[in-house]
C-alpha positions as CSV (number, residue, x, y, z in Angstrom):
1,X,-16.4,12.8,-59.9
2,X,-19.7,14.0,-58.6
3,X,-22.7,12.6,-60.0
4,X,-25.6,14.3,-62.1
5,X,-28.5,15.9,-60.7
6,X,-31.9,14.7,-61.0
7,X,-35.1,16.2,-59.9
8,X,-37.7,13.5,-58.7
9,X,-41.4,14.6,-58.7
10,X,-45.0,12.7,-58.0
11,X,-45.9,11.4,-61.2
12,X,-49.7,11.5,-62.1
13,X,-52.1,8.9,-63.1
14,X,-55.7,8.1,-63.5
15,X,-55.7,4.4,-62.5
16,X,-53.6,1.4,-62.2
17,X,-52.5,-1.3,-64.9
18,X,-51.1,-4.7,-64.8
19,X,-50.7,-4.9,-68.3
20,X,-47.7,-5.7,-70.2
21,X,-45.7,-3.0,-72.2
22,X,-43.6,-5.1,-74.1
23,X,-45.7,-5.0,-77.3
24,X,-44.5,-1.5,-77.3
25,X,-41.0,-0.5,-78.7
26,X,-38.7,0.8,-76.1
27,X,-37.8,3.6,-77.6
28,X,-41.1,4.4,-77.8
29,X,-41.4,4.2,-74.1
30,X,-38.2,6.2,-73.4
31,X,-39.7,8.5,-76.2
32,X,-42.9,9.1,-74.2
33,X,-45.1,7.0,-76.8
34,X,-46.0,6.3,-80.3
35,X,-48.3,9.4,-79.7
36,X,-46.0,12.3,-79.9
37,X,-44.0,14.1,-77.1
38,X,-43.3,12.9,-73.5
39,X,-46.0,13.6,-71.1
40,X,-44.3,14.7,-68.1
41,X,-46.4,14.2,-65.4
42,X,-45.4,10.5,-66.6
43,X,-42.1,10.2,-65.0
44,X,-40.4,10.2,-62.1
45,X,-37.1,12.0,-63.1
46,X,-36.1,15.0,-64.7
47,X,-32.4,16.2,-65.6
48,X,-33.6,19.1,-65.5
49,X,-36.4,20.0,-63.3
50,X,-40.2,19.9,-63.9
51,X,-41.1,20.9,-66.3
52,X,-37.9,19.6,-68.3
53,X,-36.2,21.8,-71.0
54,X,-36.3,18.6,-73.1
55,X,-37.8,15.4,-73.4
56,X,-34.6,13.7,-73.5
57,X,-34.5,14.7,-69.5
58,X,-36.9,12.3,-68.2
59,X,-36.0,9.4,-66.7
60,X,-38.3,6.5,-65.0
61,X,-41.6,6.7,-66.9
62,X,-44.1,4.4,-64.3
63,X,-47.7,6.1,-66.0
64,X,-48.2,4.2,-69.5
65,X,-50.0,6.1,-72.0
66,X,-53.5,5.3,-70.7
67,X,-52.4,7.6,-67.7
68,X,-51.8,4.4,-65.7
69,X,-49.8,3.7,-63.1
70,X,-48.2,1.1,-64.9
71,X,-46.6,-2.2,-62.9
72,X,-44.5,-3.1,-65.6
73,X,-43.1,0.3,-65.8
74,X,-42.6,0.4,-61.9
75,X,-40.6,-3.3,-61.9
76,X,-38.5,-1.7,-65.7
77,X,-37.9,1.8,-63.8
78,X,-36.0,-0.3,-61.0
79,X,-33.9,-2.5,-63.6
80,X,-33.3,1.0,-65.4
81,X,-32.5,2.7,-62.5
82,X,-29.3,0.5,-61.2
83,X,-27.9,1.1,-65.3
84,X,-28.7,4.9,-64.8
85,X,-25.6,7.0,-65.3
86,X,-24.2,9.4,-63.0
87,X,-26.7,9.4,-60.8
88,X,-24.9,8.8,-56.7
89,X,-25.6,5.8,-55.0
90,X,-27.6,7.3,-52.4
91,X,-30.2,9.4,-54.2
92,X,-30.5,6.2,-56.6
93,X,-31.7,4.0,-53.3
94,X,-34.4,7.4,-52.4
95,X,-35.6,6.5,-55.9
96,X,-35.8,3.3,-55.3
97,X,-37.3,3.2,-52.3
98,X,-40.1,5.0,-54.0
99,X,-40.6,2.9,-56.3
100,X,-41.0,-0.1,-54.1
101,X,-43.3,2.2,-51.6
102,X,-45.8,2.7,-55.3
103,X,-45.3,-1.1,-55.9
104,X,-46.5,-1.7,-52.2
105,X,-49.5,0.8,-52.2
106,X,-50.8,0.5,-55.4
107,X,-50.1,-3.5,-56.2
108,X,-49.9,-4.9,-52.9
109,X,-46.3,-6.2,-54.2
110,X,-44.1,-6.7,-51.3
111,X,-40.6,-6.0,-52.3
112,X,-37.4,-5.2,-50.6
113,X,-35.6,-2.0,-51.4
114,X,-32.7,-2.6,-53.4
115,X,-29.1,-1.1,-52.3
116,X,-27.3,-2.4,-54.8
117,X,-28.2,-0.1,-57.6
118,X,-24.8,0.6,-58.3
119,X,-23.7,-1.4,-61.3
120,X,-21.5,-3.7,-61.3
């Protein structure tokens, strides 16, 4: 069974932010925000291109709603994206390694890309 295909783009932010999102409802987050749709330009994945024919497309969000990169969002996007389905192994470590080059340049967090983001 072939996996789905995701389109990944360069997400947009203003700044950077170390804060903690956990005050906020995940299904908020995956919802794009207490503040009404999902902003795009706020994720790293689409189902269905940019722009997406539906919210429910995005995947990743790693720009909070301050238009942050967000480091708590970077570090949840990995942990998400090991439990996101039908996505192949090898365009799930292409991901990754993005997210751990973001982590690097914009956090000076030293991580190791992950290949094991198949679940178990």
């Amino acid at each position: 069974m072939r996996g789905e295909r995701y389109e990944m783009h360069e997400p947009r932010w203003r700044g950077t932010a170390d804060s903690d999102v956990s005050d906020v409802r995940v299904e908020e987050i995956e919802d794009g925000g207490a503040t009404g749709p999902a902003d795009p330009a706020h994720y790293l994945l689409s189902r269905s291109g940019f722009p997406p024919d539906d919210d429910a497309d995005l995947e990743l969000r790693v720009v909070d709603d301050a238009s942050n990169l967000n480091r708590e969002l970077l570090h949840a996007a990995r942990h998400r994206l090991v439990e996101l389905p039908g996505l192949d192994p090898i365009p799930k470590a292409v991901v990754d390694d993005r997210l751990v080059e973001l982590l690097a340049v914009h956090f000076d967090e030293t991580e190791e890309p992950r290949r094991d983001v198949t679940p178990q």
